[in-house]
C-alpha positions in Angstrom: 7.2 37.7 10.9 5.1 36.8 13.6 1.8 35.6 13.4 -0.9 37.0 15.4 -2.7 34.6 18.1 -6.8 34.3 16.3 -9.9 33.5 18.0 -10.5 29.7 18.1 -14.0 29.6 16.7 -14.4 26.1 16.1 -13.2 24.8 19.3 -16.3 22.4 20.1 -16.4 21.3 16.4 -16.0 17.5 15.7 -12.9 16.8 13.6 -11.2 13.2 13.4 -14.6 11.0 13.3 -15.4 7.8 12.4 -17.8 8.4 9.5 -15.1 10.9 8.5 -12.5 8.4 8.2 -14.6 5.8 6.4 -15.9 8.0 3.5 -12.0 9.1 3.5 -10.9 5.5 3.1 -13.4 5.2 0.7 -12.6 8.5 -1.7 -8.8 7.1 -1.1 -10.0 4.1 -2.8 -11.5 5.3 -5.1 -9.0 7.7 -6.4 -6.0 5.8 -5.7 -7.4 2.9 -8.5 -7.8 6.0 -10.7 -4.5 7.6 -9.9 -2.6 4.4 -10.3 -4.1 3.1 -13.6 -3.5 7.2 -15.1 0.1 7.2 -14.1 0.4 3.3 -15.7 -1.0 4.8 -18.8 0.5 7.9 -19.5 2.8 9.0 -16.5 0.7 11.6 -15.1 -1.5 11.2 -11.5 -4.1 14.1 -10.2 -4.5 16.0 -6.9 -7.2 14.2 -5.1 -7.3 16.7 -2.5 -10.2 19.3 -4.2 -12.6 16.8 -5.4 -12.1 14.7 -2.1 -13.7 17.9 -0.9 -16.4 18.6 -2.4 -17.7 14.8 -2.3 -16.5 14.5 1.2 -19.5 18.2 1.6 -22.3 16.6 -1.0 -22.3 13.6 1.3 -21.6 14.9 4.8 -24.2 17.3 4.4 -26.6 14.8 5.5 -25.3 14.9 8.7 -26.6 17.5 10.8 -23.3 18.3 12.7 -20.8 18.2 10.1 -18.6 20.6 9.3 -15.9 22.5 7.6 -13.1 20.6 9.8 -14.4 17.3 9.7 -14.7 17.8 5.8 -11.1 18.9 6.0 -10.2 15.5 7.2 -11.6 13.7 4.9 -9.9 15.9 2.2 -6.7 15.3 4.2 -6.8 11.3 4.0 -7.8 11.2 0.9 -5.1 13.2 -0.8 -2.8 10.1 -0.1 -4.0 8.7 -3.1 -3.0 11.3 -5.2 0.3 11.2 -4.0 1.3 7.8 -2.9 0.3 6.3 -6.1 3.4 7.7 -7.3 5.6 4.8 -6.7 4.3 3.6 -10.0 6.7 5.5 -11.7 9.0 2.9 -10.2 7.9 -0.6 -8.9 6.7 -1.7 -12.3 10.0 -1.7 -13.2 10.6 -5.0 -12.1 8.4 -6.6 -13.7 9.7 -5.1 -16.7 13.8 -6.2 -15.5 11.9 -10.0 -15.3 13.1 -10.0 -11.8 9.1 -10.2 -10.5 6.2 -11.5 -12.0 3.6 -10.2 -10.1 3.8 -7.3 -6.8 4.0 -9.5 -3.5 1.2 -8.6 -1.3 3.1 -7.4 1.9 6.5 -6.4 0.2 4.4 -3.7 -1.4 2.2 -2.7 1.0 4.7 -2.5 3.6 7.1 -0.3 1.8 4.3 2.0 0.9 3.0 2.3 4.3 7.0 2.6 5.8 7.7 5.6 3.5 4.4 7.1 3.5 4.6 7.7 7.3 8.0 8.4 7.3 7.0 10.8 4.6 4.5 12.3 6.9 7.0 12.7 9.8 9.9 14.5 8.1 8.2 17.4 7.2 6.2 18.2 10.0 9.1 20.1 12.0 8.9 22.0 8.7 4.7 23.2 9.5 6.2 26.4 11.0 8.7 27.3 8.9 7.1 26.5 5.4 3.1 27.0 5.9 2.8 29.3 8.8 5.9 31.1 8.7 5.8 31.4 4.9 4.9 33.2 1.8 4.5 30.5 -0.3 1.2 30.2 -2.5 0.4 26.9 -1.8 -1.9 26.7 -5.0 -4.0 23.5 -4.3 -4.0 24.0 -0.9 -5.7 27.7 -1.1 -7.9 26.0 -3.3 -9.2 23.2 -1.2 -9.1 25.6 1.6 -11.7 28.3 -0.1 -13.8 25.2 -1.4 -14.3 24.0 2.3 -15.4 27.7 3.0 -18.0 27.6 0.1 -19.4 24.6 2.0 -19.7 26.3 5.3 -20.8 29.7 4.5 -23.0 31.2 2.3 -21.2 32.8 -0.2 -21.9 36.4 -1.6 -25.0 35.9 -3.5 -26.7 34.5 -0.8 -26.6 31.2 -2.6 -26.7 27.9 0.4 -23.4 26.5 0.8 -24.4 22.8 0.8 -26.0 23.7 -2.8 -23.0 24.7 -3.6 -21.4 21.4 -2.3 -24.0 19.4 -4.7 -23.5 21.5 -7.5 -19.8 21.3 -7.4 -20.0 17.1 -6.6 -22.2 16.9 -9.8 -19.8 19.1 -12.2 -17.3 16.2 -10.9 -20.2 13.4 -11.5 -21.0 14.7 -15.1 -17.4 14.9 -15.9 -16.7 11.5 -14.6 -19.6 10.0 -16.9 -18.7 11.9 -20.5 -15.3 10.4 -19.7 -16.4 7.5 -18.6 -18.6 7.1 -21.6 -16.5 7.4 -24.0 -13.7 5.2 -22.4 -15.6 2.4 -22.6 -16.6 3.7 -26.4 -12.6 3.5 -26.3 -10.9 0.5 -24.9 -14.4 -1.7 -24.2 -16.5 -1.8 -27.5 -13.4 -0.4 -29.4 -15.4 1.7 -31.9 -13.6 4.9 -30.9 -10.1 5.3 -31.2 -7.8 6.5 -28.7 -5.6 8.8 -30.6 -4.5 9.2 -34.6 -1.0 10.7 -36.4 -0.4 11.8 -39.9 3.1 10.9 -40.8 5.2 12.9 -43.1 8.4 12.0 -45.3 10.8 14.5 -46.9 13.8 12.4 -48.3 14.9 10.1 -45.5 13.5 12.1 -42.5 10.8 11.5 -40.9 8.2 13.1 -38.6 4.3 13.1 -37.5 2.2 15.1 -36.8 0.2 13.4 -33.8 -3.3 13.6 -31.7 -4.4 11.7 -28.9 -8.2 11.9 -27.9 -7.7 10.9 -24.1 -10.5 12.8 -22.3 -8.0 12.0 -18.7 -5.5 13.7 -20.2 -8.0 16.7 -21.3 -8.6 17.3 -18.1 -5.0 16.7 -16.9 -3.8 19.5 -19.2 -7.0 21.9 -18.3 -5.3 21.7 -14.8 -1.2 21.5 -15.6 -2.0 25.3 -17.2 -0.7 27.0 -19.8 2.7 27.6 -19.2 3.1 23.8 -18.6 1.3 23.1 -22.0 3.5 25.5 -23.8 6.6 23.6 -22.3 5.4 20.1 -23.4 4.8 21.3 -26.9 8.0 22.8 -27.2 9.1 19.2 -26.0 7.2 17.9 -29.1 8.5 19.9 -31.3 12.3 19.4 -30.0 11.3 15.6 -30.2 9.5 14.9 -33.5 10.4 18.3 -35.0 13.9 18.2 -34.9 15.7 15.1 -33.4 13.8 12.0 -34.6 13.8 13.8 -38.4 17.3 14.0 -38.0 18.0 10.6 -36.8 16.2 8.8 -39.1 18.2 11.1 -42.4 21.0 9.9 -40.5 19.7 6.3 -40.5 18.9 3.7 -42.9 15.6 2.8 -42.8 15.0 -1.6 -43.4 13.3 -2.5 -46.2 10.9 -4.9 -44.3 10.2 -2.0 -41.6 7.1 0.5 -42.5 7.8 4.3 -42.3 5.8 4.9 -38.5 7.6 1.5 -36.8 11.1 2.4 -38.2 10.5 6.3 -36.9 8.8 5.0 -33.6 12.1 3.2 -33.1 14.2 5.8 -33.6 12.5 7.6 -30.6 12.5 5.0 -28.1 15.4 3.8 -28.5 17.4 7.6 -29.1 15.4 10.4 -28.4 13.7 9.7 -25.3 17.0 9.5 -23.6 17.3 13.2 -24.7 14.4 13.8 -22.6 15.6 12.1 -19.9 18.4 14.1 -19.4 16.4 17.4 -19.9 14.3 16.1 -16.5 17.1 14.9 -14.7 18.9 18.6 -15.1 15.6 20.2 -14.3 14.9 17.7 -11.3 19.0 18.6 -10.0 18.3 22.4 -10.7 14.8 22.3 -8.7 17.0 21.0 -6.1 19.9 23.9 -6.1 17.3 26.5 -6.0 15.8 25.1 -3.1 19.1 24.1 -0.9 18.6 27.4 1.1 14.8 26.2 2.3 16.2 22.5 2.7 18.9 24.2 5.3 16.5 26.2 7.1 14.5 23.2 7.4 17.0 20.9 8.7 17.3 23.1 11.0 13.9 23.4 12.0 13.6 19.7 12.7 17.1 19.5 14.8 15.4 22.1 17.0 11.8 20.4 17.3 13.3 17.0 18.0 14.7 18.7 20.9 11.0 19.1 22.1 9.3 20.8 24.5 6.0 20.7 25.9 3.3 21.9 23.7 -0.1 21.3 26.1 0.6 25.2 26.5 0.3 25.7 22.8 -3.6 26.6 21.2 -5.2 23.7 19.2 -4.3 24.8 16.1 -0.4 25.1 16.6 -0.1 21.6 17.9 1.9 19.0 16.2 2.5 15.2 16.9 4.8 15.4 20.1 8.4 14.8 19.9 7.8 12.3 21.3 5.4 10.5 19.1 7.4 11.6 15.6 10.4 9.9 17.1 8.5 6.2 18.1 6.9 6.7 14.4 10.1 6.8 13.0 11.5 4.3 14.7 8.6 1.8 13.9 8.7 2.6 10.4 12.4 2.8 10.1 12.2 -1.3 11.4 9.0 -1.6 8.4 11.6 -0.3 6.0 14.1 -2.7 7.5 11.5 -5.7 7.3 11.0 -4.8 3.7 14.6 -5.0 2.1 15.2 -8.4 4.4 12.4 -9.7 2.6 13.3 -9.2 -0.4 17.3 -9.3 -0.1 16.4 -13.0 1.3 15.0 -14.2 -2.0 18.4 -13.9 -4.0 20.2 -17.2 -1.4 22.9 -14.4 -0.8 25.8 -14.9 2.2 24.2 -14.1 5.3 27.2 -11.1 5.9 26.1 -9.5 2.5 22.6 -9.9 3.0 22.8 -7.6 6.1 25.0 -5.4 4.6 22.6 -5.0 1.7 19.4 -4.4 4.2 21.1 -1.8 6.3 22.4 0.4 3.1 19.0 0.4 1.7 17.4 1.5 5.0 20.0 4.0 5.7 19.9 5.3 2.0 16.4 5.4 1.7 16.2 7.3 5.5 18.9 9.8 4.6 17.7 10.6 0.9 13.9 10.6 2.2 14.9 12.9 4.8 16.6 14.9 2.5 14.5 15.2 0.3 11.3 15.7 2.4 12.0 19.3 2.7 12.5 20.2 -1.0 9.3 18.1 -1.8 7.1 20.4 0.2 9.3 23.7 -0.8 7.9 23.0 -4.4 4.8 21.7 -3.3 4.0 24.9 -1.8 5.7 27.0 -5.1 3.8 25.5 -7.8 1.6 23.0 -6.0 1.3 18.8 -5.6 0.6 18.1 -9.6 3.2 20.1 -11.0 6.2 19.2 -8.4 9.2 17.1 -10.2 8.6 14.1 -8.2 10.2 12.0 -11.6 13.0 13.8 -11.8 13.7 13.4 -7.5 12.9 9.6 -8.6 15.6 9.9 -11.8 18.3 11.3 -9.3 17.3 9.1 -6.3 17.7 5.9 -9.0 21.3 7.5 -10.1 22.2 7.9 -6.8 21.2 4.2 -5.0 22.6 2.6 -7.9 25.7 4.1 -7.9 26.0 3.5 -3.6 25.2 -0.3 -4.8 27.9 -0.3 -7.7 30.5 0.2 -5.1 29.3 -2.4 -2.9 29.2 -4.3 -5.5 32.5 -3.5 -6.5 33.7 -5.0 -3.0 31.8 -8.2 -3.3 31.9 -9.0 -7.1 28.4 -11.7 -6.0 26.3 -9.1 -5.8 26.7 -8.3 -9.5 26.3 -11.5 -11.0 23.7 -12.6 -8.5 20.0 -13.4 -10.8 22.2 -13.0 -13.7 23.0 -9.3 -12.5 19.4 -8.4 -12.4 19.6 -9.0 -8.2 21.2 -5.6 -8.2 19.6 -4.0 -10.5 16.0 -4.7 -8.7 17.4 -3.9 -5.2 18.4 -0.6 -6.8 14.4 0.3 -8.2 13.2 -1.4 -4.8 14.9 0.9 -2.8 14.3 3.9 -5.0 10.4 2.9 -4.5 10.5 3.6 -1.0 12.4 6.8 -1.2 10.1 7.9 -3.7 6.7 7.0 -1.1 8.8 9.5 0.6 9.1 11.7 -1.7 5.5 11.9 -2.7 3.8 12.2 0.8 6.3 15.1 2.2 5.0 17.0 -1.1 1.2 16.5 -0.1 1.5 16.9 4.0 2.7 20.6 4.2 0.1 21.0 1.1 -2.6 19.8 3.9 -1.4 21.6 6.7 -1.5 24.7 4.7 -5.4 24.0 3.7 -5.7 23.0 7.5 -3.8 26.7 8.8 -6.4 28.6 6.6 -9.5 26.7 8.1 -8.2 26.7 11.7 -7.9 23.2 11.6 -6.1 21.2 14.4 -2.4 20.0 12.6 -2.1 16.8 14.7 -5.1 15.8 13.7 -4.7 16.3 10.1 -1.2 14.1 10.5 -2.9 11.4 12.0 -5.8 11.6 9.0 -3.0 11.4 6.6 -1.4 8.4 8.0 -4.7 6.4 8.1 -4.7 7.5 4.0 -1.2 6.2 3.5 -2.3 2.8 5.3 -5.7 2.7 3.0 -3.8 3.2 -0.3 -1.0 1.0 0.5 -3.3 -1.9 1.0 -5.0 -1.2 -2.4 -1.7 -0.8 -4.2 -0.9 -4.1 -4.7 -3.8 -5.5 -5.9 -4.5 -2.9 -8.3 -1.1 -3.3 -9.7 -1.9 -7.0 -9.9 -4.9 -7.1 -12.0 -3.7 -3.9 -14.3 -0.6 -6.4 -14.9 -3.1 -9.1 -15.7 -5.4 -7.4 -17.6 -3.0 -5.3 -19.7 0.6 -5.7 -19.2 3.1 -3.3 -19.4 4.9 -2.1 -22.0 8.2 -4.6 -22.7 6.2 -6.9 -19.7 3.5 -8.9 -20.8 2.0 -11.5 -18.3 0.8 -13.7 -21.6 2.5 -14.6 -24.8 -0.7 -13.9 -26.6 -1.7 -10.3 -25.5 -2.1 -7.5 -27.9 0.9 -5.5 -26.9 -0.7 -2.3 -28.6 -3.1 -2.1 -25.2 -0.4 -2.7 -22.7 0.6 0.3 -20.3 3.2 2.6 -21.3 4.5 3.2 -17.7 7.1 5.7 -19.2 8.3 6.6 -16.0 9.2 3.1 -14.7 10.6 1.9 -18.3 13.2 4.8 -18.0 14.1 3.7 -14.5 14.2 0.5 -15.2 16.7 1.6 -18.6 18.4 3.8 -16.3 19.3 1.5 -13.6 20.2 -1.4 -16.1 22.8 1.4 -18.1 24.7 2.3 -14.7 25.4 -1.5 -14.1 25.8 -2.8 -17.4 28.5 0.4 -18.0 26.3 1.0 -21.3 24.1 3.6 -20.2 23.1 5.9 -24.0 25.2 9.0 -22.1 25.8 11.0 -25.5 21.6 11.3 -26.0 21.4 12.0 -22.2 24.2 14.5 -22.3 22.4 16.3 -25.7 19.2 16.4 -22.9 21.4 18.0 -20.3 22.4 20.4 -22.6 19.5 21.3 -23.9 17.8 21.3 -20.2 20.8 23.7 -19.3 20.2 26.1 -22.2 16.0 26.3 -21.7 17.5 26.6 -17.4 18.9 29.6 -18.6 16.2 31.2 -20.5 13.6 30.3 -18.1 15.7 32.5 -15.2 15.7 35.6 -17.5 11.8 35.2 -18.8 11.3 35.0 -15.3 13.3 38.2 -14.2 12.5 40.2 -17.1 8.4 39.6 -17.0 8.6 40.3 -13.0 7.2 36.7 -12.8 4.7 36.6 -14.6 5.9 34.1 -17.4 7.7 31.2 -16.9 8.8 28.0 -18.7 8.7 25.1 -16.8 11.8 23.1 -18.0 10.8 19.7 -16.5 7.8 19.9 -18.7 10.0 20.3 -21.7 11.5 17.1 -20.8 8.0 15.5 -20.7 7.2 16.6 -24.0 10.5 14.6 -25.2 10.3 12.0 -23.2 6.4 10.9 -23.0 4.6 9.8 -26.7 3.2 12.7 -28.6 -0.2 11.4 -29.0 -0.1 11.7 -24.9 1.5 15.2 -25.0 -0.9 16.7 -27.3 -4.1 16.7 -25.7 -2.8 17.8 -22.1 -1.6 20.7 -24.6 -5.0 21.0 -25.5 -6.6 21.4 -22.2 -3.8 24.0 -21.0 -4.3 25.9 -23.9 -8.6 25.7 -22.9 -7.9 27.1 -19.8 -6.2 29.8 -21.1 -8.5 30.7 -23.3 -11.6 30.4 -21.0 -9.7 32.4 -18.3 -8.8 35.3 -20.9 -12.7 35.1 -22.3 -14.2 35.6 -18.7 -11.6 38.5 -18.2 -12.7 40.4 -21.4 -16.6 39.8 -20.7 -16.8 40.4 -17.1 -17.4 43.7 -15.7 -14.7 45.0 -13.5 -16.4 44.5 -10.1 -17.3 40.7 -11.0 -14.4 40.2 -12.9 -12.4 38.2 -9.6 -15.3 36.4 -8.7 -16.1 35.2 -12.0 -12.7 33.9 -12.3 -13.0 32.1 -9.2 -16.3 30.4 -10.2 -14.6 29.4 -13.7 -11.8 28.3 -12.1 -13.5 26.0 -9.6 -15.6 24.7 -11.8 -13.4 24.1 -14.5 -11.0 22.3 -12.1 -13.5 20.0 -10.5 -14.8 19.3 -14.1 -11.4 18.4 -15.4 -11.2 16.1 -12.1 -14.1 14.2 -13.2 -12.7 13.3 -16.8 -9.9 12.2 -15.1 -11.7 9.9 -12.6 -14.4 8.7 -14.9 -11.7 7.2 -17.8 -9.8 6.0 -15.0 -12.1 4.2 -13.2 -13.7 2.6 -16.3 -9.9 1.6 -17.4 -9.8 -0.3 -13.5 -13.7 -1.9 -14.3 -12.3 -2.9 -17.7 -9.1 -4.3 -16.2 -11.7 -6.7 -13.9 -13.8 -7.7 -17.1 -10.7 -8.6 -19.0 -9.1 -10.6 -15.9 -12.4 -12.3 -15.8 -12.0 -13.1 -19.4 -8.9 -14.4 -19.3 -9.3 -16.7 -16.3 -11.9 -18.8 -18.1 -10.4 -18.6 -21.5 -11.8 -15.7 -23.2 -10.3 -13.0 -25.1 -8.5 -10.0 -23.4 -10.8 -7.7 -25.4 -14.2 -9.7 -24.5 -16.5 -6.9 -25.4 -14.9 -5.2 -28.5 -17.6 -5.2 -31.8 -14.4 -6.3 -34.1 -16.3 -4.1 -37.1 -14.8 -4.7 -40.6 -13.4 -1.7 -41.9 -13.6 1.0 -39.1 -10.0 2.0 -38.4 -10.7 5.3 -40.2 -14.1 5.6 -38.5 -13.2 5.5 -35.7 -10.2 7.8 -35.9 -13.0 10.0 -36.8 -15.3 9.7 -34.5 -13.0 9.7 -31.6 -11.6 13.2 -32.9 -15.3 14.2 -32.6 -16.1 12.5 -29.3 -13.1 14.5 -28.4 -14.3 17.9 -29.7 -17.8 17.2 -28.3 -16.1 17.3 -24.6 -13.8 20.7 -25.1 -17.1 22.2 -26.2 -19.3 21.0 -23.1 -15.9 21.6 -21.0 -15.9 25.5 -22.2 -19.6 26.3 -22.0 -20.2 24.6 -18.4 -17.4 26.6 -17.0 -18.0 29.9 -19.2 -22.1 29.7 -17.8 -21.0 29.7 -14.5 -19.6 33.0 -14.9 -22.5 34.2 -16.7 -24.7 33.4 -14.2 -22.8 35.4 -11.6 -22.5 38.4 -13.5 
């Protein structure tokens, strides 16, 4: 297929500007401290791309000469932090090993800006193939692209587009602050509480049944959908409905351990290992199914590093040069290189085995990254940024260094006993971080590009915006990190003696890393749970296939998601259940009460809306989690209590189960009737 040559209407428009660039740096900001402190808590970060565009139109609107490109930039820079906030799901890890006790400054933010750029570069050869070329949906992509046209158009009612831009910024505003709100009801003056489980006992086995009253992951699930929701239950239900009432029948419960600890136990220490080998199965299937794109798009970048000279080419088919990817690569390939020295030289090791050990991590993480770049933006383009299997890419990127590292290990017996064997064991999650800022960023770019293709928007440009986003967020990783560590901990890493461990942050991804990485060099790895979750994963592989050939499509069920409802705690799993199952239902509601002419357009309203809405309960209960991280860091540091503004009422457990379960109801309903209206109004 060959696409026809279009008329370049927005030649003379401004594009890469400076005011652009600063409010970018500024949403990336933003939105990475959100995205970071999410994933900490529950193992889940958002699509910044969408809301970065609509705020990016309520405020550039005050410029006279803005417009839909230069909004596009913004939106472009600014997705970084949705995406290279991923390397939570690993770099906590080593904290929780005891190998580091904080996250070094420039060790961080130089591995985050090597792989994010080398992220960027790897799949641009792939623009052609994948977003032009292509008939891939790109979900968020469309959807950022037909925002950007809402703000430069009028749309079909004759309503003004930069009212549209203000009304979509304030459903994100009003959703941020009901969130926000009750977060700081939450985990400030603690009179709410954050989730509640009824536990059941029928002889010796026991279950729950959970509920967790996150308003984040309310909005999380309103935008996973309902297919993924259906998944995560049935992980719940394979989890707490099956194996942990087995286990514990099978077990002997202490006499000194209550019902909930002993069964909580069981789970952590058994079960979730069943969900880890459900993801890693779905994570190495992903990757089978897309070997034939990879191929093709290996091929694709042999033939544009052979170059050519592209000044003949229209604005909007021109990439970074040749040229210019290869410098990048080079640059950042030496960043990379900087990186594992630095930390390699902390463990005193012979000078011979120290370079050995920096130029296998460099040429692992270069060879995997590349590797994996174009599968990352295959799926980012089939079911979008949010949804993509970047965990399970990290899972099999963690199995795979480790084992590379085992047999140089086996070679030079040091490196194993080096830190008390925890030398390797770090290198291994430090390397797997940077393949993994790799990882992420090649799953947003092509997402970019293909919002950029549909707005006529100039590519190198975008790939230069994107960069500037990688640098931003990498500076701001670290010290968010830092005072999240401070103010909370992490689960099994506590940065005080005296914390209440209840309040620390799960980081589920990065405790399984950090569990899986340990197993494969301590030769005790749980491999009869993880082989019951390969099994399993294998069987719901199978079923998914023929739902999806016998429905033409149309149903699916997404198996890493099963492994999330395993693997992740059910009072997290629940409400993203929740919001999938609201979408659903709204979606079905405006279908049955629209008239058949509207019916598409409603949709469309209800599903911008509704998405932008969702993204403000995310941002708001992040952001107040970040704000509450600086009270409680303030707190600390002078000898306060790290829960300075809870009310400590007698008597209010129960209470405030309660009234967190209606704080929780009270936001579905506004949710539904805010989005529902909006297709009322248009009919």
């Amino acid at each position: 297929m060959q696409v026809q040559p279009i008329g370049d209407m927005y030649a003379n428009h401004k594009e890469l500007t400076l005011r652009g660039i600063i409010l970018g740096a500024l949403i990336t900001v933003i939105f990475t401290a959100s995205n970071v402190y999410l994933g900490l808590k529950v193992g889940l970060t958002f699509a910044s791309s969408i809301p970065a565009a609509v705020i990016s139109m309520a405020v550039l609107k005050f410029a006279k000469d803005s417009n839909i490109l230069e909004n596009n930039i913004v939106q472009t820079q600014a997705s970084a932090a949705g995406t290279l906030s991923s390397i939570i799901f690993v770099l906590p890890a080593l904290l929780m090993l005891g190998y580091w006790t904080g996250f070094p400054f420039w060790q961080t933010t130089i591995l985050c800006i090597a792989g994010g750029i080398l992220g960027v570069i790897f799949t641009i050869p792939l623009r052609y193939a994948m977003v032009v070329n292509s008939d891939l949906p790109y979900p968020e992509g469309v959807a950022a692209a037909e925002i950007l046209r809402a703000g430069e158009q009028d749309t079909a009612d004759d309503t003004p587009a930069q009212s549209d831009a203000s009304t979509g910024a304030k459903d994100i505003v009003i959703g941020g602050a009901l969130s926000g709100i009750v977060a700081f009801l939450t985990g400030g003056l603690r009179v709410l509480a954050d989730s509640a489980g009824y536990w059941f006992k029928a002889g010796s086995a026991i279950t729950q049944l959970p509920m967790g009253f996150s308003l984040a992951l309310l909005g999380a699930g309103y935008l996973v959908g309902v297919a993924g929701g259906i998944a995560i239950l049935l992980g719940i239900i394979i989890a707490w409905g099956a194996a942990v009432p087995i286990l514990t029948s099978m077990t002997p419960q202490p006499s000194d351990v209550e019902m909930s600890a002993f069964a909580m136990k069981i789970w952590k220490e058994n079960v979730r290992f069943i969900g880890a080998g459900t993801i890693g199965v779905a994570a190495i299937w992903t990757l089978l199914t897309l070997m034939k794109p990879m191929i093709e798009g290996l091929k694709i970048s042999m033939q544009a590093l052979k170059g050519g000279n592209s000044s003949n080419l229209s604005r909007m088919e021109q990439d970074l040069s040749p040229k210019v990817m290869i410098g990048w690569t080079v640059v950042m390939t030496l960043l990379l290189a900087v990186s594992f020295y630095q930390f390699v030289a902390d463990a005193s090791l012979p000078a011979g085995l120290a370079w050995l050990l920096v130029l296998v991590c460099t040429a692992v993480t270069f060879i995997i990254g590349f590797l994996v770049a174009a599968a990352c933006g295959y799926m980012a383009g089939l079911v979008g940024s949010s949804s993509s299997p970047i965990s399970g890419i990290g899972i099999i990127s963690i199995v795979v260094i480790s084992l590379i590292l085992l047999l140089v290990g086996n070679a030079y017996p040091q490196l194993l006993t080096t830190g008390d064997g925890k030398f390797v064991t770090a290198l291994a999650l430090f390397c797997g971080s940077a393949v993994l800022c790799v990882a992420t960023i090649s799953n947003d770019n092509l997402q970019d590009l293909k919002t950029g293709y549909l707005v006529k928007a100039t590519p190198w440009r975008q790939q230069v915006a994107l960069m500037i986003g990688v640098v931003v967020g990498a500076l701001v990783i670290s010290p968010i990190l830092e005072l999240l560590y401070k103010a909370y901990g992490f689960t099994g890493a506590l940065p005080r003696p005296d914390m209440d461990a209840s309040q620390a942050l799960g980081a589920p991804q990065a405790t399984l890393m950090t569990t899986i990485a340990k197993g494969i060099f301590a030769h005790n790895l749980n491999w009869d749970f993880i082989l019951i979750g390969v099994l399993i994963g294998a069987v719901l592989i199978v079923a998914d296939t023929l739902l999806r050939k016998t429905s033409a499509g149309k149903y699916s069920l997404p198996v890493l998601a099963v492994g999330m409802g395993i693997y992740l705690p059910p009072t997290i799993n629940m409400p993203i259940f929740i919001g999938s199952v609201l979408a659903w239902w709204i979606k079905n509601r405006i279908t049955k009460n629209s008239a058949a002419a509207q019916r598409e357009r409603n949709l469309k309203l209800a599903e911008r809306k509704g998405t932008l809405f969702a993204a403000g309960l995310i941002v708001g209960e992040s952001l107040i989690g970040v704000i509450m991280a600086f009270i409680i860091a303030a707190s600390v540091t002078t000898g306060g209590s790290d829960a300075p503004l809870a009310l400590k009422l007698a008597n209010w457990d129960n209470i405030a189960q309660w009234l967190g379960l209606l704080a929780f109801v009270l936001a579905i309903v506004i949710l539904a009737r805010r989005v529902l209206s909006s297709a009322k109004t248009s009919a």
